[in-house]
C-alpha positions as CSV (number, residue, x, y, z in Angstrom):
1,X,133.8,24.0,100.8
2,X,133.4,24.9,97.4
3,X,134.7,27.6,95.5
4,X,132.4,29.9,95.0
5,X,131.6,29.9,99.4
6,X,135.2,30.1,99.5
7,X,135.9,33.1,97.2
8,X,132.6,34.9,99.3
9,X,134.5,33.9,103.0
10,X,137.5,35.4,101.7
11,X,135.7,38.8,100.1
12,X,133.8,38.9,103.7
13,X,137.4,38.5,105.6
14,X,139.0,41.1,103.8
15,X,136.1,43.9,104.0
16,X,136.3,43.1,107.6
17,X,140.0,43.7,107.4
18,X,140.1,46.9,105.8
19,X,137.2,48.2,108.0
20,X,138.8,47.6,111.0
21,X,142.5,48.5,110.0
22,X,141.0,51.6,108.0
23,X,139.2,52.5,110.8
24,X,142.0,52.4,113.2
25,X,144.6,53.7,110.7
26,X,142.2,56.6,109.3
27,X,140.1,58.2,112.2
28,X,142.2,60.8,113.3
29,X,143.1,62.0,109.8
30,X,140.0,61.7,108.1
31,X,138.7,63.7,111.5
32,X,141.5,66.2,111.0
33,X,140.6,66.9,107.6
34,X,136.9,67.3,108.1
35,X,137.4,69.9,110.9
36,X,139.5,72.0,108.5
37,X,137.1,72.2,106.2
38,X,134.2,72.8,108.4
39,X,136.0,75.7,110.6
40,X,136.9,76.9,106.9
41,X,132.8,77.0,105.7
42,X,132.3,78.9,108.8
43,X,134.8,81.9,108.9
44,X,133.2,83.5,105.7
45,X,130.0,82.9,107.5
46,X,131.3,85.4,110.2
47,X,130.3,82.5,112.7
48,X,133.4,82.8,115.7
49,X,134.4,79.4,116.0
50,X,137.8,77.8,116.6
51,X,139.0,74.0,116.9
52,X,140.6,72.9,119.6
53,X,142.7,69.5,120.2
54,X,140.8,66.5,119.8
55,X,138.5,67.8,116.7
56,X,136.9,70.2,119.2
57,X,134.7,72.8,118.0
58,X,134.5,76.2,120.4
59,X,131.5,77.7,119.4
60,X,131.0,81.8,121.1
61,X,127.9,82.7,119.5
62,X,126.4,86.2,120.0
63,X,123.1,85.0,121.1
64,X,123.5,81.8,123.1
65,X,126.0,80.3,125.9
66,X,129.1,79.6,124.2
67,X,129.5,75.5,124.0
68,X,131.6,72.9,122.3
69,X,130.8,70.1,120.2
70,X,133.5,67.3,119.3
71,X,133.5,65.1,116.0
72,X,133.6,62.2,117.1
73,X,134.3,59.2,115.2
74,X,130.7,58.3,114.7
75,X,130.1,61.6,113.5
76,X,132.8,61.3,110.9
77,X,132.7,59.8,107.4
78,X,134.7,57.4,107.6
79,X,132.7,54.4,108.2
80,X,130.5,55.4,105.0
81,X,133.6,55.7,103.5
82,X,135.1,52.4,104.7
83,X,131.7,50.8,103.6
84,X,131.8,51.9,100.1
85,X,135.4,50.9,99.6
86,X,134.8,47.7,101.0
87,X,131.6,47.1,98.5
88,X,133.6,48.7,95.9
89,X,136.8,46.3,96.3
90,X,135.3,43.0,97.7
91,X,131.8,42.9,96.3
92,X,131.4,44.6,92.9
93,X,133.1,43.5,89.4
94,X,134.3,44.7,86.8
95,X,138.2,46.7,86.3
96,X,139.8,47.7,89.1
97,X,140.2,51.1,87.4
98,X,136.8,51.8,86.7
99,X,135.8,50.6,90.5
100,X,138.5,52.9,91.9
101,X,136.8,56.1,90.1
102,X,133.8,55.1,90.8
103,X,134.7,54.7,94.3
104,X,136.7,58.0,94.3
105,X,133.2,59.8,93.4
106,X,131.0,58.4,95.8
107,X,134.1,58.9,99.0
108,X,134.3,63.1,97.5
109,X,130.3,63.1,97.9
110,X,130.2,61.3,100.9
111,X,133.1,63.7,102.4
112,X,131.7,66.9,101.2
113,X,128.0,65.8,102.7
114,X,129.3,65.2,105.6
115,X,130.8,68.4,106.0
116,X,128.0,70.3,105.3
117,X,126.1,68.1,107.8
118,X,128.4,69.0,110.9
119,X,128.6,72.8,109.1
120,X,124.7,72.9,109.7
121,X,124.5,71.3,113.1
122,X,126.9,73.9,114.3
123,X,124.7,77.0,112.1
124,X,121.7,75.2,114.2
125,X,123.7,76.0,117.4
126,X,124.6,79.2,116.6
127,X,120.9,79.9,116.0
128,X,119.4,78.4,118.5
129,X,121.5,76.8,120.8
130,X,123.7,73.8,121.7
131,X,120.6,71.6,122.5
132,X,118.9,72.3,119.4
133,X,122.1,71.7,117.8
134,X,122.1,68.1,119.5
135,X,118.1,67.5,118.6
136,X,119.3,68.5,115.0
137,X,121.8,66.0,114.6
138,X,120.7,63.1,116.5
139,X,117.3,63.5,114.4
140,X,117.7,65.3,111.3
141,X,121.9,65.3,111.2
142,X,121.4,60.9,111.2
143,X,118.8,61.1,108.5
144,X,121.1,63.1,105.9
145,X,123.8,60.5,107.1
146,X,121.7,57.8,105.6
147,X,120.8,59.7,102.6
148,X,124.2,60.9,101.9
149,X,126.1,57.2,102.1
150,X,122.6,56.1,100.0
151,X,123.3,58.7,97.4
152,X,127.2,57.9,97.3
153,X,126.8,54.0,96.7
154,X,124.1,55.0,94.2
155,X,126.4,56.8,92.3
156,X,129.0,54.3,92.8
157,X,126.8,52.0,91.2
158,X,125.6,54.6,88.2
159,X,129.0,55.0,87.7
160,X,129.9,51.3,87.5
161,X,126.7,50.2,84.9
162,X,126.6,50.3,81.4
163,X,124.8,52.9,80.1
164,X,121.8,51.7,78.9
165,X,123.0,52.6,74.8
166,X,126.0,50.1,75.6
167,X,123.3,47.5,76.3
168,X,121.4,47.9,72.6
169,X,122.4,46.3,69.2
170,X,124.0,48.8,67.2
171,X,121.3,47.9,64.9
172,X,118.7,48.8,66.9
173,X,120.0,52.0,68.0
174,X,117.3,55.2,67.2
175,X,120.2,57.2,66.8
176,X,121.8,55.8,64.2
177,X,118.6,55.3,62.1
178,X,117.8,59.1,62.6
């Protein structure tokens, strides 16, 4: 086996390590933390919610059936997350310091997407109902998933490039001729 197939094996091994581990290790937190935040968008709201064990939503709207929806680990962030980092550590160069912030940014706009996603399927039940909050997020809810995780290795990667003046001669900058 040569090096460079050896280098890749090991680079695959350990993304599938930390996916797995991280996965294991972080669901519950990572869970925790996004129901916080999501029962604290909705209070200002005036929307009567309250979480219950098991990142249970109770949802009593004024219109509708009360119901409850769970967050469950598919519905979480964390597997974007875990994807990115995985990219970020295993599969892109350059300094670890400069992949660790770029990875930072990308997780923070993953996470707060996320939110925002569960915050609107649950505004979506409160409006409509628990089924239309189900059609949303199966249908709509999956689509902003993909956008979201799109959007955060995107900036990952913006973050991680050389600006385009980095790449020009300093002789042939316009800027310094102006």
């Amino acid at each position: 086996m040569t090096r460079r197939r050896w280098e890749v094996f090991v680079a695959i091994a350990m993304g599938l390590a930390l996916a797995f581990v991280g996965f294991d290790l972080l669901n519950g937190p990572v869970r925790d933390l996004e129901t916080t935040v999501v029962l604290a968008l909705l209070a200002p709201l005036g929307q009567r919610s309250s979480g219950l064990p098991n990142h249970v939503f109770q949802v009593l709207p004024t219109d509708h059936p009360a119901f409850r929806a769970e967050l469950t680990p598919y519905c979480s962030s964390l597997i974007s997350l875990l994807a990115l980092a995985a990219i970020a550590l295993f599969v892109l160069h350059g300094s670890l310091p400069r992949r660790v912030f770029a990875l930072g940014a990308a997780m923070l706009l993953v996470l707060m997407a996320n939110v925002l996603r569960v915050t609107g399927s649950l505004l979506v039940g409160y409006a409509f109902g628990d089924r239309t909050l189900v059609l949303f997020h199966d249908w709509a809810g999956t689509l902003f998933a993909l956008a979201y995780t799109m959007g955060g290795f995107f900036l990952m990667l913006f973050l991680l490039l050389p600006s385009a003046s980095a790449r020009i001669p300093r002789a042939a900058r316009v800027s310094d001729v102006l």
